[in-house]
C-alpha positions in Angstrom: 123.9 -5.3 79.2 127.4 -7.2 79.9 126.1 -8.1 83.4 123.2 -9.8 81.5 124.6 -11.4 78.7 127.9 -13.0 81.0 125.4 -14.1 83.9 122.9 -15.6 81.4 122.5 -19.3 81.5 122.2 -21.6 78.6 123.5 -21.4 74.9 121.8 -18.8 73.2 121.6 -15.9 73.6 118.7 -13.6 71.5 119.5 -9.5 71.5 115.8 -8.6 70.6 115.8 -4.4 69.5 114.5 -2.8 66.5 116.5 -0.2 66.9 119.9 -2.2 66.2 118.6 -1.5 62.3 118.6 2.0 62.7 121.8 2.3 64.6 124.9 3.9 62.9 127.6 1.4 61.2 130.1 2.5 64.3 127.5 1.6 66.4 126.6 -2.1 65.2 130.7 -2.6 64.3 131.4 -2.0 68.3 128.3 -4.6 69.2 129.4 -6.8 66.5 133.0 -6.6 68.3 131.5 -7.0 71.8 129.5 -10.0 70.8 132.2 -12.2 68.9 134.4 -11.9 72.1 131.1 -13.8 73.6 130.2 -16.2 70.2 131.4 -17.0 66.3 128.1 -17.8 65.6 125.8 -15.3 65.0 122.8 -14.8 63.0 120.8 -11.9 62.8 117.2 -11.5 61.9 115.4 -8.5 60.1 111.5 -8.3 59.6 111.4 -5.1 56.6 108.2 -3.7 57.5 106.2 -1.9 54.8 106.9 1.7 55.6 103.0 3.3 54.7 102.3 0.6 57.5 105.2 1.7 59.5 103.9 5.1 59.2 100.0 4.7 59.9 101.3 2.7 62.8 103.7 5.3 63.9 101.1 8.6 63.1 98.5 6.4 64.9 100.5 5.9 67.9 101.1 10.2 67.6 97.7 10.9 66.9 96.7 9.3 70.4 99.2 11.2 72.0 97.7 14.8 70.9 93.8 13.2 71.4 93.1 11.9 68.0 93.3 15.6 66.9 94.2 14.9 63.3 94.4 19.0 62.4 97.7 18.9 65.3 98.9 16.0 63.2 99.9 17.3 59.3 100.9 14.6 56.8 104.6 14.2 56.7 105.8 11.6 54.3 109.3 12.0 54.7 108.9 11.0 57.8 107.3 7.3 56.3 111.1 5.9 54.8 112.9 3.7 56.4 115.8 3.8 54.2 115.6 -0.1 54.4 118.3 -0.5 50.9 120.6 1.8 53.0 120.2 -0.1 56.7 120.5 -3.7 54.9 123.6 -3.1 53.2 125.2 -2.0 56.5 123.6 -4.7 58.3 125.4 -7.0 55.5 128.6 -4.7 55.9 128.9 -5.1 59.7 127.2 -8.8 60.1 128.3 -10.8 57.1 126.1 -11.1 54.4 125.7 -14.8 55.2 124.6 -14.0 58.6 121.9 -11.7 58.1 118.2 -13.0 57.0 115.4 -11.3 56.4 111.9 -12.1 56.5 108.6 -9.7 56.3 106.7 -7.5 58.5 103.1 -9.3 57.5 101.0 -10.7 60.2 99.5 -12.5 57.8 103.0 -14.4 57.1 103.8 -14.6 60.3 103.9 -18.0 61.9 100.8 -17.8 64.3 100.0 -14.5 63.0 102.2 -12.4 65.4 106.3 -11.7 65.4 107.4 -13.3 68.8 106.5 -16.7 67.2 107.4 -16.3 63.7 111.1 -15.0 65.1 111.3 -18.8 66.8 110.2 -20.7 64.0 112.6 -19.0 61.7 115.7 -18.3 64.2 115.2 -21.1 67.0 113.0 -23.7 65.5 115.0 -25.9 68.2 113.0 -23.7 70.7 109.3 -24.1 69.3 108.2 -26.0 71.9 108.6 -23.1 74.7 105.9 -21.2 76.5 105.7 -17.9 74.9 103.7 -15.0 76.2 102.1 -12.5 73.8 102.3 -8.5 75.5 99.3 -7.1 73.9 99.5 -3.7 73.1 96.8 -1.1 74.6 97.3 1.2 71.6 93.8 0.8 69.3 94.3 0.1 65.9 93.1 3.0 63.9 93.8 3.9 60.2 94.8 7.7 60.6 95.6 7.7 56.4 92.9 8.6 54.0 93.5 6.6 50.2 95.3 9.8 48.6 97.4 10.7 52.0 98.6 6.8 51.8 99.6 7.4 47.9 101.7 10.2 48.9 103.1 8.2 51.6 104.0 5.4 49.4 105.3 8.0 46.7 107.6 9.3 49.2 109.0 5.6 49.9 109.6 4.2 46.1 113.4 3.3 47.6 112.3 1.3 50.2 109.8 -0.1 48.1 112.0 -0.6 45.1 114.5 -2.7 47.1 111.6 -5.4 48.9 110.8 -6.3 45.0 114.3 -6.6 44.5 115.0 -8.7 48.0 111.6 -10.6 47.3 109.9 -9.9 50.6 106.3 -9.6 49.9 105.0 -7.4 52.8 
């Protein structure tokens, strides 16, 4: 990653990963280190996603895996949180609370209804005008979650939940 970032041309630089959210605070406090050598100005975005979404997504992805064989699959709701209050607030800790935005994970709130465009019209509006190139996904969209296994789901997630209504992201 140092190779890239020092022989990248230009002015901005974007570090795309959903997994930065997940990492430990160590983790993000070593990058944050790393990439104020490189810059003092840095922003970083955060689409929440809904985590019964997250999870149909995720089981959906699984259930391909095994051959849509839904009896290999058993519901596992603890599985469905993504401990968003917990990753924001050390997001905020590491980042500055200044510097770290977040918008939903709602295609249907997304600027041209996908995330690769909705991150430059919120982060790089400057940018719009570039060529962008949607990767579309293989995976089929399938809804591997029956009403009352979604309900238990959700149950599991009233944290996560909790804290969007507080942050006001309607997802």
């Amino acid at each position: 990653m140092h190779a890239q970032i020092i022989g990248a041309s230009g002015d901005i630089l974007v570090l795309s990963s959903e997994y930065i959210y997940m990492q430990p605070e160590y983790f993000q406090t070593q990058l944050y280190k790393y990439l104020t050598k490189i810059s003092d100005d840095i922003s970083v975005h955060a689409w929440i996603r809904d985590p019964v979404t997250y999870y149909r997504s995720a089981r959906a992805q699984m259930l391909q895996a095994v051959g849509n064989d839904s009896d290999r699959m058993p519901l596992m709701p603890e599985k469905a949180s993504l401990n968003h209050p917990r990753r924001v607030q050390r997001l905020r800790k590491v980042w500055g609370a200044q510097s770290v935005q977040l918008h939903p994970y709602n295609k249907s709130l997304m600027t041209d209804g996908n995330s690769v465009s909705d991150f430059f019209a919120k982060a790089l509006p400057e940018a719009a005008g570039l060529y962008l190139r949607q990767v579309q996904s293989n995976l089929r969209p399938t809804d591997p979650l029956t009403d009352e296994e979604e309900r238990i789901v959700r149950d599991a997630c009233k944290d996560d939940y909790e804290f969007l209504a507080k942050e006001g992201l309607e997802i």
